[in-house]
Backbone as CSV, one residue per row, in Angstrom:
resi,resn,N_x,N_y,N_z,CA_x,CA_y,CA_z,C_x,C_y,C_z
1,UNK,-7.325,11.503,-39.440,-7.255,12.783,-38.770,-8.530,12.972,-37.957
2,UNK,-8.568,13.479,-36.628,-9.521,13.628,-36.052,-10.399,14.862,-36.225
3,UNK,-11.431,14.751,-35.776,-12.408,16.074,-36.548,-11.848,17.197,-35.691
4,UNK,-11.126,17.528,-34.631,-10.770,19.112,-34.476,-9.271,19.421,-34.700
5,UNK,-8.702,18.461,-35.337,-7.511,18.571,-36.260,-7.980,19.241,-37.347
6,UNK,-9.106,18.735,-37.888,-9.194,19.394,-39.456,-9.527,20.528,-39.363
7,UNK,-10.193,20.994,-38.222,-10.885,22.594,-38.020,-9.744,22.819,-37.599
8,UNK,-8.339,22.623,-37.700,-7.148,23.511,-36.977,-6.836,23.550,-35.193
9,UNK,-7.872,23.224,-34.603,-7.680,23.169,-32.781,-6.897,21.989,-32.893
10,UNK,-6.637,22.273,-31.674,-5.554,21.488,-30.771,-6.189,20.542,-29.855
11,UNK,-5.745,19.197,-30.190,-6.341,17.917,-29.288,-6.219,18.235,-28.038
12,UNK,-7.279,18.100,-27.281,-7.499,17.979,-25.744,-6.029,17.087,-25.143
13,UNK,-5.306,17.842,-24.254,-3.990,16.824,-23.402,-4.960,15.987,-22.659
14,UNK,-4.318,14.886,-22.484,-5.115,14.026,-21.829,-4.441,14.117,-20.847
15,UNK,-5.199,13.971,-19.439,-4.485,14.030,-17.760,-4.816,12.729,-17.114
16,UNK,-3.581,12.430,-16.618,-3.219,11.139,-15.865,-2.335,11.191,-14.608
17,UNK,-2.137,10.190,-14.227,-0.829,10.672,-13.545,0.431,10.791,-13.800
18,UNK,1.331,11.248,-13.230,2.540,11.671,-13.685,3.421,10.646,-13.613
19,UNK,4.220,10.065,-14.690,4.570,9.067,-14.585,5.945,8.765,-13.337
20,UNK,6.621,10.044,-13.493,7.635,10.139,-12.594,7.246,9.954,-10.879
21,UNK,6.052,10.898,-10.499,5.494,10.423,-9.643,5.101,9.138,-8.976
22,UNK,3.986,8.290,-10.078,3.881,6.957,-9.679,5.455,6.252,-9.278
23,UNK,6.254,6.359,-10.293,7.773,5.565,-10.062,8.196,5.793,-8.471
24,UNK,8.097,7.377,-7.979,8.821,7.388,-7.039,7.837,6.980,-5.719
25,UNK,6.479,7.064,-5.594,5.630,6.438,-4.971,5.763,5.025,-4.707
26,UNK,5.850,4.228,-5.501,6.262,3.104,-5.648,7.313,2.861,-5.636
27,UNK,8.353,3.469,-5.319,9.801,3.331,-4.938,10.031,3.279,-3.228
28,UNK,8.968,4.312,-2.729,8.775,4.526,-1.475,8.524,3.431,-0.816
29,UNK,7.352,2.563,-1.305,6.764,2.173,-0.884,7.484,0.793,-1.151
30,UNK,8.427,0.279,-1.832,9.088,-0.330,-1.470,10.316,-1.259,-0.536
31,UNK,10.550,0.073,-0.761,12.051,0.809,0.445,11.646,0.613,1.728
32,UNK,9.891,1.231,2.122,9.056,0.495,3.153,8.823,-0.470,3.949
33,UNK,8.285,-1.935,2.642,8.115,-2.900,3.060,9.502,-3.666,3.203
34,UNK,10.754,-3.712,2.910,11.775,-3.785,2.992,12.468,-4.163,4.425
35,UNK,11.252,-2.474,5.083,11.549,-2.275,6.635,10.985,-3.001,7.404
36,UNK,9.972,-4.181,6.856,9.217,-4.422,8.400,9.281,-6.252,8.008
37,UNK,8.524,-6.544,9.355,8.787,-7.888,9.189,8.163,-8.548,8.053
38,UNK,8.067,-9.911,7.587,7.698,-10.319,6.552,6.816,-11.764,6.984
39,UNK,5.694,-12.441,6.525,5.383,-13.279,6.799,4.879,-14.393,5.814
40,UNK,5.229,-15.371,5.807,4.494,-16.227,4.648,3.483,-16.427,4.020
41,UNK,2.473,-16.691,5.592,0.928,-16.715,5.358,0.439,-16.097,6.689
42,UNK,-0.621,-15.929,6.295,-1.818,-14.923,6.814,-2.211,-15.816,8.403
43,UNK,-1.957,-16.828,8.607,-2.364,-17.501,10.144,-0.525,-17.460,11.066
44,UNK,0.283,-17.092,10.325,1.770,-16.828,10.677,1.627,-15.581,11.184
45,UNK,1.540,-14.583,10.663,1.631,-12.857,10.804,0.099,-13.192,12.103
46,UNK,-0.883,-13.239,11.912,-1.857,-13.693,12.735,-1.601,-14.214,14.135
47,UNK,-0.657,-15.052,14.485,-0.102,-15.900,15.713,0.969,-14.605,16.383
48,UNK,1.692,-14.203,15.259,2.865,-13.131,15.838,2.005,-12.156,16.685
49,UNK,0.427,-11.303,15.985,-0.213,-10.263,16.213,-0.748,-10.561,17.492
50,UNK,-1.064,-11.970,17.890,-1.848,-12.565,18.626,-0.648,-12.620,20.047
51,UNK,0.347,-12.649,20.127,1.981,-12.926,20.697,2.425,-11.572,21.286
52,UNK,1.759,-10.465,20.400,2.013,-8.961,20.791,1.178,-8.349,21.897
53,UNK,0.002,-8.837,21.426,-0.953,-8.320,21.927,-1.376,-8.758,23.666
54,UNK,-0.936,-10.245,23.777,-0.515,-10.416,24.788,0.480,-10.220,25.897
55,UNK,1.544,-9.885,24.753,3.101,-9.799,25.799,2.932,-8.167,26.168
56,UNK,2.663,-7.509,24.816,2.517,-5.964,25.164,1.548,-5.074,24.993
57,UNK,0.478,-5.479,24.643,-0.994,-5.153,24.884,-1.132,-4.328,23.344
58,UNK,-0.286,-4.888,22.524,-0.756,-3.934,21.022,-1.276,-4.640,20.107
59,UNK,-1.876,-3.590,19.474,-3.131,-4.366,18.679,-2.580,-4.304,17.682
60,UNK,-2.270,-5.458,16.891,-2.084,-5.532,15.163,-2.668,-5.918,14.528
61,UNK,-2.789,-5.879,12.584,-3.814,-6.840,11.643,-2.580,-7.280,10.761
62,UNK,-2.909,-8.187,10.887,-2.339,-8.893,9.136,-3.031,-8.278,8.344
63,UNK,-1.933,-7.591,7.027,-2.369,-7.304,5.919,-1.296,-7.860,4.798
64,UNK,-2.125,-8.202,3.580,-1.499,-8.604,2.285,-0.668,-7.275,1.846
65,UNK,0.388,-7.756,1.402,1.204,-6.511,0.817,1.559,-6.879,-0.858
66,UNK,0.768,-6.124,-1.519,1.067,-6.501,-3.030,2.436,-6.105,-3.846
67,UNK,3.466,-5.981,-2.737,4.340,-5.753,-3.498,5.252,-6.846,-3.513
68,UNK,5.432,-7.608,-2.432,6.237,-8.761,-1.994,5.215,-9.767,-1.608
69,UNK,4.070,-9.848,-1.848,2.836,-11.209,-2.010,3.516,-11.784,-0.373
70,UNK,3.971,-10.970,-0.116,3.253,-11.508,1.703,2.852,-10.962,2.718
71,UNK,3.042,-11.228,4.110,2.127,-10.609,5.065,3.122,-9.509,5.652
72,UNK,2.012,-8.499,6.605,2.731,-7.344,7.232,1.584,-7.239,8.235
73,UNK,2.062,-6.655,9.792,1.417,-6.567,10.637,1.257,-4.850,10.482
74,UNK,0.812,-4.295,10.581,-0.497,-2.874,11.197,-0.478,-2.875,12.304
75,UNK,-0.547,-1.695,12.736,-0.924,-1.221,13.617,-2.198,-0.455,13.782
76,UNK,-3.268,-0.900,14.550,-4.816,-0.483,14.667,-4.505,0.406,15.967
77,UNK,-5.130,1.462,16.130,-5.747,1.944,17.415,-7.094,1.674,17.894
78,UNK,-6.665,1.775,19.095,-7.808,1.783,20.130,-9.400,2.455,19.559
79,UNK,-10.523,1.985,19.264,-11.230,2.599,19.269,-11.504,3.486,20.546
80,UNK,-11.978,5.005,19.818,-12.731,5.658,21.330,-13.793,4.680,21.807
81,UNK,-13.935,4.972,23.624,-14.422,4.272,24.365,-14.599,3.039,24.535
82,UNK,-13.373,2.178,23.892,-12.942,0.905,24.611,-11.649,0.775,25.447
């Protein structure tokens, strides 16, 4: 028994996140990557970004996507004053 059990109080609730929440966050974010293209490796998604940027002047990054362990292109903006 913990010591503010025996004095009669009530254990502190512990706060986390909500489990229902995380689920549907991560449901989202599935449903997501689902939507976009997919790439094997990181010099693949890289060549495509490189293919865009030329044909239509947009800037992309390869990023790792930990849900499906492969690649996804981003979209970066323009820094101000370039």
């Amino acid at each position: 028994m913990g010591r503010n059990a025996r004095r009669g109080r009530k254990q502190p609730e512990r706060s986390g996140p909500d489990p229902e929440a995380v689920f549907a966050r991560e449901q989202l974010q599935r449903e997501r990557c689902k939507t976009k293209r997919w790439f094997e490796t990181e010099s693949e998604a890289r060549a495509i970004a490189l293919m865009h940027a030329a044909k239509w002047g947009e800037d992309q990054v390869p990023y790792r996507c930990e849900l499906c362990d492969g690649w996804h292109l981003a979209s970066r903006k323009p820094m101000p004053g370039r």
